[in-house]
N, C-alpha and C positions, 0 to 999 in steps of 0.2 A: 504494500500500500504506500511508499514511498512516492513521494510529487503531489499527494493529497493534501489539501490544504484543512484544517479544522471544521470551518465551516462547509465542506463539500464531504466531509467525513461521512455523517449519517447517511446520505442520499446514496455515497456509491457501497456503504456497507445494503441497503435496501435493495439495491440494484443485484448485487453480488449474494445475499441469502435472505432474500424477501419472504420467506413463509418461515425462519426461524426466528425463537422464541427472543423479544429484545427486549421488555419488561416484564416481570411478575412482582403485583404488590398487590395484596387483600385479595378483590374478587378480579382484580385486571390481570390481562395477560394480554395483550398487543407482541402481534411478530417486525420485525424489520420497516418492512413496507408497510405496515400500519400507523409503527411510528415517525415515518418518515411525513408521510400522507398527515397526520393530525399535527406536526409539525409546520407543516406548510400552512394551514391552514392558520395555527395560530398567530405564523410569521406576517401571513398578509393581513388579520386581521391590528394585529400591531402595528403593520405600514399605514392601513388603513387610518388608525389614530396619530399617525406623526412621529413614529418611531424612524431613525436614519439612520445612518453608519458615525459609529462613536457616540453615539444620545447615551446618556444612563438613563436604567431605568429600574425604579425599585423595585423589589420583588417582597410581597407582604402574603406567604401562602405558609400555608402545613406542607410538609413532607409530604409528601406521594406523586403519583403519574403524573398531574399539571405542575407541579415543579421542573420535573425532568420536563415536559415538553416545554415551558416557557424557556428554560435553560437553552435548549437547541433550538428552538425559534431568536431568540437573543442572538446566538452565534452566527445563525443560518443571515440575519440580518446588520451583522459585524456592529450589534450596537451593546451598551457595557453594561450586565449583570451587577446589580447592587441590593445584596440578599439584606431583607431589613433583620433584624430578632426579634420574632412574634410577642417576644418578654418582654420586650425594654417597656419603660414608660413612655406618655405622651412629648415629652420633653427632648430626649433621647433620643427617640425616633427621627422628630422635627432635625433635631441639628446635623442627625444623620445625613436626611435627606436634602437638608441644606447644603453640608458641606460636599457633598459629591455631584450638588447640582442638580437632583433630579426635578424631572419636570411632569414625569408621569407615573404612576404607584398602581402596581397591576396587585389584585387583591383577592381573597377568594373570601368565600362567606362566611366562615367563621372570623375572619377578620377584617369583616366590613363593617360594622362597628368601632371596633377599637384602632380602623386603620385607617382606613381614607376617610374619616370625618376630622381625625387627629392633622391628619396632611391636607386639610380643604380646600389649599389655597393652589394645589398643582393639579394636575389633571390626571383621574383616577379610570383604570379600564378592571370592572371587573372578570375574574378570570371562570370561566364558563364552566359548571360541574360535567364529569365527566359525563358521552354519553354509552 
């Protein structure tokens, strides 16, 4: 796999074993090409909202499957992962996302409450429960 660049990583592992297993967490199991495929999708819905090459952007989720796919839509779209800690306070968070500049807080529902109402002043996309 040499001359693969990071961001083209996922796509040509999908290409190369697209019906093998690339996630198992809880009741998910997604093979290659599936995670490739819900990658994309999330990437353009992030282009959609004004995501570009090099933007930060925060990431305010739990562990699981839409972590990894935001992760690899971030890549896929060369722009900079900035993992917030579900734990901090309201405070912390703020300076956080101050100091790395974000302008956009992707969020999932357990921390759409304590998350992008905390950060209300940047633009919030929440992140889609699995389907």
């Amino acid at each position: 796999m040499s001359g693969i660049l990071v961001p083209d990583w996922l796509s040509h592992h999908a290409r190369a074993t697209p019906d093998r297993t690339a996630l198992v967490a809880d009741d998910v199991r997604w093979s290659w090409a599936e995670l490739d495929r819900r990658t994309g999708a999330m990437a353009a819905r992030l282009a959609t909202a004004g995501v570009r090459t090099g933007e930060p952007v925060g990431v305010l989720l739990a562990n699981g499957p839409n972590y990894v796919l935001l992760v690899h839509a971030l890549i896929r779209l060369r722009a900079v992962l900035v993992p917030l800690n579900t734990r901090l306070a309201t405070g912390e968070l703020d300076w956080q996302a101050r100091d790395a500049s974000v302008h956009l807080l992707v969020y999932d529902e357990s921390n759409a409450a304590s998350g992008w109402k905390r950060l209300g002043s940047r633009q919030s996309l929440p992140c889609p429960s699995r389907d």
